[in-house]
C-alpha positions as CSV (number, residue, x, y, z in Angstrom):
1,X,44.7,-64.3,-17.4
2,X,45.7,-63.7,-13.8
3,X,45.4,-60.1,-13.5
4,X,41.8,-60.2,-14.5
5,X,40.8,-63.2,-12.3
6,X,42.5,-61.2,-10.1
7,X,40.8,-57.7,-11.2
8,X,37.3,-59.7,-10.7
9,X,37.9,-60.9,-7.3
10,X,38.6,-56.9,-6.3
11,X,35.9,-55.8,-8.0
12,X,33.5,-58.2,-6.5
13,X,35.1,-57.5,-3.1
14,X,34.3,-53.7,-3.9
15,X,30.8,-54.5,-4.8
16,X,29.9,-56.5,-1.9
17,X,31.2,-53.5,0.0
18,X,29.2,-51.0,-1.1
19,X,25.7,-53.4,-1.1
20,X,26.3,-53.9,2.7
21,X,26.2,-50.1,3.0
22,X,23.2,-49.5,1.9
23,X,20.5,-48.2,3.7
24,X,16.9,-49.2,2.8
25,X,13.8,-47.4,4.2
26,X,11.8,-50.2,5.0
27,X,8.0,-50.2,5.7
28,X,5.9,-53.2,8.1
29,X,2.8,-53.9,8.6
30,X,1.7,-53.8,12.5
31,X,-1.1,-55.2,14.4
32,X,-1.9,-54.5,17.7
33,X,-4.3,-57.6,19.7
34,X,-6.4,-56.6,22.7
35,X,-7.7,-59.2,25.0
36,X,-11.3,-59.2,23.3
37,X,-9.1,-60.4,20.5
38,X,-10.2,-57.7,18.8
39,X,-7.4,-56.4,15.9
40,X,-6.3,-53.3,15.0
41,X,-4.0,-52.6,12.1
42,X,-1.0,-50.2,11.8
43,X,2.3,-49.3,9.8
44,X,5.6,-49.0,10.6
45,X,8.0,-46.8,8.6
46,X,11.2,-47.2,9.5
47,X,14.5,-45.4,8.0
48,X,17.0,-48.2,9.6
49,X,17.7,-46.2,13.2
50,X,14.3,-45.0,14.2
51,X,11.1,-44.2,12.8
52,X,7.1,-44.0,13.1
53,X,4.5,-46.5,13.9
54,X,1.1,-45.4,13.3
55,X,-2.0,-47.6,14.0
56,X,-5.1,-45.7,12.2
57,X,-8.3,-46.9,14.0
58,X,-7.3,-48.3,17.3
59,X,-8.7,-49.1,20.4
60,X,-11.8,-46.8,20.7
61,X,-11.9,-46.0,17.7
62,X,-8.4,-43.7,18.2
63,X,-5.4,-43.0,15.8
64,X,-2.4,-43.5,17.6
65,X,0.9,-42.6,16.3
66,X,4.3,-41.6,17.8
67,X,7.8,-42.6,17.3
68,X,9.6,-45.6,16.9
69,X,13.3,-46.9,18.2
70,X,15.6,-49.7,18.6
71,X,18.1,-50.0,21.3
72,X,20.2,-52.5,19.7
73,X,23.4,-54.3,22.1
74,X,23.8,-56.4,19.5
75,X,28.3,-57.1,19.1
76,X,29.0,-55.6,15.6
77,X,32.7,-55.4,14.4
78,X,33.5,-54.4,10.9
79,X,36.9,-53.7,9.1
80,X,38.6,-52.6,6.1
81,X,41.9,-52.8,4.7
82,X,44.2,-52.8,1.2
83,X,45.5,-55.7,-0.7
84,X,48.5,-55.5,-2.6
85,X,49.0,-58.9,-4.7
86,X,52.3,-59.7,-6.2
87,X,51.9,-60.2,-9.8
88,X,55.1,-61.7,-11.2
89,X,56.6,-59.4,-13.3
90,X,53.6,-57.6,-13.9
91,X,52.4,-54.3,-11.4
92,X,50.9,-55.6,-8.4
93,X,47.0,-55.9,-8.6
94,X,45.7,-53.2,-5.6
95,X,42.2,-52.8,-4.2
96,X,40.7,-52.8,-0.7
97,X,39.0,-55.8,1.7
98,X,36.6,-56.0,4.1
99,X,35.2,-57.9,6.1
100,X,31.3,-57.7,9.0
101,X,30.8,-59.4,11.5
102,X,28.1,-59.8,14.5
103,X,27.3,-61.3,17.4
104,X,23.8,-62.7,19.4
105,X,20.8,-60.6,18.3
106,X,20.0,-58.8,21.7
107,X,17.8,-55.7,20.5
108,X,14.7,-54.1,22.0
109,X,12.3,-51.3,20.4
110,X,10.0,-48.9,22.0
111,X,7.1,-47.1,20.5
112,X,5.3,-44.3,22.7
113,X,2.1,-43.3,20.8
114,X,-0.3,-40.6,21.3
115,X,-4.1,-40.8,20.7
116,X,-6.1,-38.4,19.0
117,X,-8.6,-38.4,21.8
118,X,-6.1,-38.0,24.4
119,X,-5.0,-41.6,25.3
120,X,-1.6,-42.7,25.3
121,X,0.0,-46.5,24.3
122,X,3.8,-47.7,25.5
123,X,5.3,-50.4,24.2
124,X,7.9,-52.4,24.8
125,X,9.5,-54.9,22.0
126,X,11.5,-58.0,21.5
127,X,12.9,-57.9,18.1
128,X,15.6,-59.1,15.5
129,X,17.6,-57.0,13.3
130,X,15.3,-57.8,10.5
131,X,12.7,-55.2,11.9
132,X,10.3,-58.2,12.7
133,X,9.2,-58.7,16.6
134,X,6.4,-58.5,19.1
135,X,5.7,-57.1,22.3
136,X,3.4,-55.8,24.7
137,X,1.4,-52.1,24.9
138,X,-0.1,-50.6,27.4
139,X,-2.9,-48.3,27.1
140,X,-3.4,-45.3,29.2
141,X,-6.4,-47.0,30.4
142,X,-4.9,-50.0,31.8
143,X,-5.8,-52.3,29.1
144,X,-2.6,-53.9,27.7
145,X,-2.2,-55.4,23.9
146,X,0.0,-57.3,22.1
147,X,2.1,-56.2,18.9
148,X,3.0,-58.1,15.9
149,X,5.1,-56.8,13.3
């Protein structure tokens, strides 16, 4: 009865392991707010490192799109080791542990899009790991925006 308690608790260790890993495309809805309150609507497709926001009618009547990243200084420590547990007279019941951990969420994204007429937007974002934030883009024009996403 103990080695398969035992057997479980591995396996489950294992498991959770390998769902951690996992790396999920992920894709957000954006809007982008000008000061005539005005809102313009965009995606964000984003592959876990970087990715690309697109906004399909913005300001002007422009498509803007460009690429997407996160500079993340967020503390992430994450470790893996064997365990070896003593079974009586039994063999010993062997798999592996591990173990994530993270600090403070300190991350900030850019996106530098390009217009189809020529204008440009930069933005600068506050964000979470979740790929959720906001921020503020400026147009080549002058005219900034705020960002939801």
């Amino acid at each position: 009865m103990k080695i398969k308690i035992i057997s479980l608790l591995v396996l489950s260790l294992l498991i959770t392991g390998c769902v951690g890993a996992v790396n999920i495309n992920t894709l957000r809805t954006v809007t982008l707010v000008g000061n005539d309150k005005e809102l313009y609507i965009g995606r964000l497709d984003y592959n876990g490192e970087d990715g690309i926001l697109s906004v399909e009618v913005g300001p002007n009547g422009e498509k803007f799109t460009g690429p997407f990243v996160i500079v993340d200084r967020t503390a992430y420590s994450r470790t893996q080791g064997r365990a070896i547990v003593p079974q009586g007279s039994l063999f010993p019941a062997v798999g592996s542990v591990g173990s994530a951990s993270s600090g403070n969420v300190d991350a900030s994204g850019f996106w530098y899009g390009s217009g189809g007429k020529g204008s440009t937007m930069e933005c600068v974002l506050q964000m979470g790991l979740s790929v959720h934030g906001h921020g503020t883009c400026k147009h080549s024009n002058g005219l900034e925006y705020k960002i939801l996403f």
